[in-house]
C-alpha positions, 0 to 999 in steps of 0.5 A: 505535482508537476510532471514538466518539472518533476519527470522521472528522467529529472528526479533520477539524476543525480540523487545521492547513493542514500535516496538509491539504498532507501529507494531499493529497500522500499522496492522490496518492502512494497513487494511483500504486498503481491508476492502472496498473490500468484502462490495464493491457491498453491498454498491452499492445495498445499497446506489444505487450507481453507479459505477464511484462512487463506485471506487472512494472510493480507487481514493480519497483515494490514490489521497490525500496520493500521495500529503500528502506523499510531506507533511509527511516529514515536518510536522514530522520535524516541529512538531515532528513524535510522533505527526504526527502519533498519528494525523494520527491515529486520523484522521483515527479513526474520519474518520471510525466512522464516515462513519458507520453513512453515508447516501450516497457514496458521504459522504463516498468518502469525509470521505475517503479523511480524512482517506488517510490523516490520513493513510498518516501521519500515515505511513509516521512516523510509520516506524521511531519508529519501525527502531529506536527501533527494535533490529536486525538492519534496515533490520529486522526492514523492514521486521517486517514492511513487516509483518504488512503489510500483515497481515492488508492487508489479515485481513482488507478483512477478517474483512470486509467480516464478519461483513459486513455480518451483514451490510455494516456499521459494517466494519467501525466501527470495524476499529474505534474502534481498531483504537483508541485502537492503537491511545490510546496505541502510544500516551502513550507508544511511546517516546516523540518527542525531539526537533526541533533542533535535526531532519534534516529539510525537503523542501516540493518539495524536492522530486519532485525535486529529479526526476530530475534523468532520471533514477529515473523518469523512474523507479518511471513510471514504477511503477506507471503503475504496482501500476495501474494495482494491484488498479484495482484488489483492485478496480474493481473485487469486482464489477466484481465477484459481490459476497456476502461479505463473499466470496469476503471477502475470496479471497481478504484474499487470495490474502492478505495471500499470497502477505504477505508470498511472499513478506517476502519469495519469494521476497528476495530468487528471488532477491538473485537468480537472481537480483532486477530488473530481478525479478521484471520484472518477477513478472511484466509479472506474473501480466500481466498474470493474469490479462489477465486470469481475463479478460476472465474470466469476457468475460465467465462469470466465476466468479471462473476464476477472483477470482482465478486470484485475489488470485494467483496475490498476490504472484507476487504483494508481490514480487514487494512490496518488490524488486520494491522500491529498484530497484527505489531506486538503481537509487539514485544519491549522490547528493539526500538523498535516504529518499527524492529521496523514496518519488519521486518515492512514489509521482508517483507509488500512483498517478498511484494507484489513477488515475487506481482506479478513471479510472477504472470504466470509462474504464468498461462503455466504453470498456465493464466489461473486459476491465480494466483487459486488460487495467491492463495488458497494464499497466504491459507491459509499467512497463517491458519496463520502467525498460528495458529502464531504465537499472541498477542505481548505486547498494545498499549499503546492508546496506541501507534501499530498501524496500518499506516504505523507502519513510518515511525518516526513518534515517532522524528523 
């Protein structure tokens, strides 16, 4: 992706009000991923909550988006995307309101189940709108969606970390109610659907098949480890730190800020420099670094330590977001669309997300409070030696989308 063509001043100007209302929506989706984070522990003291249950507020909620991405590709071809977003957001909203009012985790984690299915469906399309209406071309338009994504991810924690000042019932509430603002303004201003006949159709295994390439496969495992590793920051350190909202708030926006501004200006400078796949192994090693310092810090007792390890692993986490997918990608073979084959490799690098975030407290009872630090760095190691032992797949067309919501068939719709 070239940034002398592509900057965000240049992609900013100019774009219809349709790439504007999918961009906000997608702002508030991608915050849903933190907005748990800084009221993590409140919930534990509030709702006497354990923490096995605890993490499974992220495990649901990755589990069931890794099974409804196989689903997002044909629902969008049967019912068209402009009806599987709006029911993604809808889904979101009913989801989040609704966990204001629970009375125990288990209420919570079941309404997680609602919210990854909505933000699966909603994510899964809101890429398709905004590359089929942003001006500047495709890779613009990613790095637009690149944007959102950081800005959801360093404000959901922001948010949640002031209003669960207040009460750890305030969050959810906030996100439904701008949620169903960016429900109320897709359904009416994006386009309507066009007819079924006019959208490639979609078999529901055809990205599992798609992993039938060894290369492929191999990369897909390769970033399901490293996704493991990046959930038991999400999931984990909140518990770990054990800190008031407000200051867990402030270094999971931290962390959000600067995997957003290292992902859109790190990441393709670094890849120019020095290729896709050696930038992402060396993004990888930096991740294993800091965890390693966060497991110390929880050995020492030095909560500073962790959170300066959470912050500082967001500049290596925005380098993968950006480059890991189109390493994975690079492996597409000509006889697989590289939509399908994008929602393979997504099949396995969310299902690491999930099983580390379900995982992780498991491993914390176990070993001891620093061992999911540790056991996140082992997850780096086997990343950086499926990628070595994958080699190089075929190279990109520049032309082609690489990037890490590639996985939503975008130039199938």
């Amino acid at each position: 992706m070239s940034t002398e063509n592509h900057s965000l001043i240049g992609v900013f100007k100019g774009q219809p009000r349709t790439v504007w209302v999918t961009a906000f929506a997608a702002v508030i989706a991608f915050m849903g991923i933190g907005l748990v984070d800084p009221i993590l522990n409140t919930i534990r003291i509030a709702l006497g909550a354990p923490e096995t249950k605890l993490t499974q507020l992220f495990g649901v909620y990755m589990g069931v988006q890794v099974f409804a991405m196989l689903l997002t590709g044909w629902a969008a071809y049967k019912f068209g995307p402009k009806r599987t977003l709006t029911t993604g957001l809808v889904c979101i909203v009913v989801a989040a309101g609704v966990s204001a009012f629970a009375t125990n985790i288990d209420q919570l984690i079941a309404l997680r189940v609602i919210w990854g299915l909505g933000n699966a469906l909603f994510i899964a399309t809101a890429l398709a709108f905004i590359v089929g209406q942003a001006t500047g071309g495709q890779q613009g338009a990613i790095l637009l969606y690149e944007a959102a994504l950081g800005v959801g991810l360093a404000v959901g924690p922001l948010l949640g970390a002031v209003l669960g000042e207040w009460t750890w019932r305030a969050p959810f509430a906030g996100t439904a109610l701008l949620m169903l603002a960016g429900a109320i303004l897709c359904a009416a201003m994006l386009p309507a659907d066009g007819p079924r006949s006019e959208r490639k159709p979609v078999k529901l295994l055809d990205p599992i098949k798609a992993l039938k390439n060894r290369v492929l496969l191999i990369n897909s495992i390769g970033a399901a480890f490293y996704t493991g590793a990046l959930f038991t920051v999400i999931a984990w350190s909140p518990l770990a730190m054990g800190l008031r909202p407000i200051y867990a708030g402030i270094i999971f926006f931290g962390w959000g800020l600067l995997t957003a501004l290292s992902g859109v200006f790190v990441g393709p400078r670094l890849a120019e420099a020095i290729g896709e796949r050696s930038g992402v192994i060396v993004a990888i090693l930096a991740y294993l670094v800091t965890m390693a310092v966060a497991a110390v810090g929880v050995m020492d007792d030095q909560v500073w330590m962790i959170g300066l390890a959470v912050v500082i692993s967001g500049i290596p986490s925005g380098v993968l977001n950006t480059l890991f997918t189109g390493v994975a990608m690079s492996a597409a073979d000509e006889s697989t669309p590289r939509s399908v084959a994008s929602a393979g490799y997504s099949f396995l690098r969310w299902m690491g997300a999930a099983a580390s975030a379900i995982m992780v407290a498991y491993i914390a009872q176990w070993f001891g409070m620093a061992a999911p630090f540790w056991f996140a760095a082992g997850y780096c190691a086997i990343a950086v030696s499926a990628l070595i032992l994958a080699g190089n797949g075929p190279k990109l067309n520049e032309h082609e989308v690489p990037a890490e919501a590639a996985l939503v068939g975008a130039e199938e719709f």
